[in-house]
N, C-alpha and C positions, 0 to 999 in steps of 0.2 A: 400206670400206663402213660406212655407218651403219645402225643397227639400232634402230628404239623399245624404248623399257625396257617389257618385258611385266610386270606383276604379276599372281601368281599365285594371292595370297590375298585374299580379299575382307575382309578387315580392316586392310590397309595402308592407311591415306591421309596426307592430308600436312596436314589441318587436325586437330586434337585434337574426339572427338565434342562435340556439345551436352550441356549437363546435361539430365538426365530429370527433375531437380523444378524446376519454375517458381518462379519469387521470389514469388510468390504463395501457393503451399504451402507454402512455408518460413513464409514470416509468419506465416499460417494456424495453425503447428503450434505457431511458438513463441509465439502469443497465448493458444492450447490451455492449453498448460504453463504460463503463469506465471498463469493466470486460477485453473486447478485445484491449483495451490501456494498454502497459509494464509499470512497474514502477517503475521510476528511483530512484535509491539511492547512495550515492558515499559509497564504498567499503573505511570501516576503518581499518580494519583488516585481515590482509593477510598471513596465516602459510607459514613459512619460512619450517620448523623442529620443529622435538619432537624425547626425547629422553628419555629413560628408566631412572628414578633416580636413580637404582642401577648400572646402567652401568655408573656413575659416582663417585662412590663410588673409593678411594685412594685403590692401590692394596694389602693392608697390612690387610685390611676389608671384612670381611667375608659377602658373598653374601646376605646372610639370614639375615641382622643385618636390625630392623626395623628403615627405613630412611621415612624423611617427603616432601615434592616438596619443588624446588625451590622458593625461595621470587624473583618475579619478577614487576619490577616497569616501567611505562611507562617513555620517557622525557617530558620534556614540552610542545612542538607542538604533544605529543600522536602520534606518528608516528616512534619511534623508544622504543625496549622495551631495557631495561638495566637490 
C-alpha cells in the first residue's frame, strides 16, 4: 500500500525561504554607509602666497604696462614649486 508522506512541521519545505531584505534595502544601506564614511585624500597642494604680477613689476615700470604670470615649475618630488 502506498501512503502520502505527511509532514508534520510547518517549517519543512523543499524550496529554501525568500530573503527578507529586498535588493533595494541593501542598496539603500550601503549608499547610507559609504555616503556617512569621510574621504581620505593626501593634500598635495598647499597655498603658501599669491601675489599681484604688477606688484612685481621693476620700479622704473609703469603700472599699466600689460604683464603676463609667472612661469612656475614644480621640483622633482612635486612638493616644492621653483
Amino acid at each position: 500500500m502506498w501512503f502520502p508522506q505527511i509532514r508534520w512541521l510547518p517549517f519543512e519545505q523543499e524550496t529554501p525561504p525568500a530573503p527578507r531584505h529586498s535588493a533595494l534595502f541593501v542598496l539603500t544601506a550601503a549608499l547610507a554607509a559609504s555616503v556617512s564614511l569621510p574621504a581620505h585624500a593626501d593634500m598635495m597642494f598647499n597655498r603658501v602666497a599669491s601675489f599681484a604680477v604688477a606688484g612685481n613689476l621693476p620700479a622704473d615700470v609703469e603700472k599699466t604696462t600689460p604683464t603676463s604670470s609667472e612661469i612656475i615649475t614644480a621640483s622633482e618630488d612635486g612638493m616644492t614649486l621653483v
